[in-house]
N, C-alpha and C positions, 0 to 999 in steps of 0.2 A: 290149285287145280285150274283155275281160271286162268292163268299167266299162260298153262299148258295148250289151251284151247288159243288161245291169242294168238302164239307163237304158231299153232296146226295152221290157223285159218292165212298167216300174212304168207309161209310156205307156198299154201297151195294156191293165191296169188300171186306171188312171184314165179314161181311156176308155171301159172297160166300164161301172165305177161308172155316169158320167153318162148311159150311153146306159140302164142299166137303170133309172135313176131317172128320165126322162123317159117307159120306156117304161110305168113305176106310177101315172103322173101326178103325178108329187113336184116334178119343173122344168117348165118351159117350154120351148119349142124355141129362142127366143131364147139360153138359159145352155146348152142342148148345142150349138149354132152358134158359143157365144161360146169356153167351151171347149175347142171340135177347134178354131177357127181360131187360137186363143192357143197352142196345143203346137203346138211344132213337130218333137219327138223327136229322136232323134238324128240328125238331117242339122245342127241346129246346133255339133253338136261340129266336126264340120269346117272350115265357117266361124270357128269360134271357137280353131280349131290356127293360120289363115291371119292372119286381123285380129282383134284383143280387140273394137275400137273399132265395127269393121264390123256384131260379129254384136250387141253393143249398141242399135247402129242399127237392127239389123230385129228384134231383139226387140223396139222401143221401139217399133216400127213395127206389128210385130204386134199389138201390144196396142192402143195405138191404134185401130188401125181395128178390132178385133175388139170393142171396148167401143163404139166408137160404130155398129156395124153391130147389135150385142149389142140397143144400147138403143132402137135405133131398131124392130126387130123387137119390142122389148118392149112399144116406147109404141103399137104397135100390134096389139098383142093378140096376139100369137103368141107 
C-alpha cells in the first residue's frame, strides 16, 4: 500500500513540474497533453496485478496515441 501512495505522490509531481513549465512558457501545450495523457498513475498497477501482458498493451497504446495526438497538436502550432 505504501508503494501505491509513492507512485500517487511522484505523479502528481511530475505533473506539477510540466503544468508549471508550460505555465512560464518553457513547453508547448502539445508536451503537457502529451504528458498527462502518457501517465496513467496508479490505476495501472491494477491492471498490472490482473494481466503483465494486458497492461503492456495499454501502456503501448497510451503512448502511442499520446505521441501521435502529442505531434499532431505540435505540427500545428499549439
Amino acid at each position: 500500500m505504501e508503494l501505491l501512495i509513492i507512485f500517487k505522490h511522484a505523479l502528481m509531481i511530475t505533473v506539477f513540474v510540466f503544468v508549471m513549465m508550460y505555465a512560464q512558457g518553457l513547453i508547448p501545450f502539445s508536451v503537457l497533453f502529451t504528458a498527462s495523457f502518457v501517465q496513467d498513475g496508479h490505476g495501472m498497477l491494477l491492471l498490472l496485478s490482473y494481466s503483465i501482458k494486458d497492461s503492456l498493451l495499454t501502456k503501448i497504446f497510451n503512448l502511442v496515441f499520446g505521441l501521435a495526438v502529442g505531434g499532431a497538436l505540435y505540427a500545428l502550432g499549439l
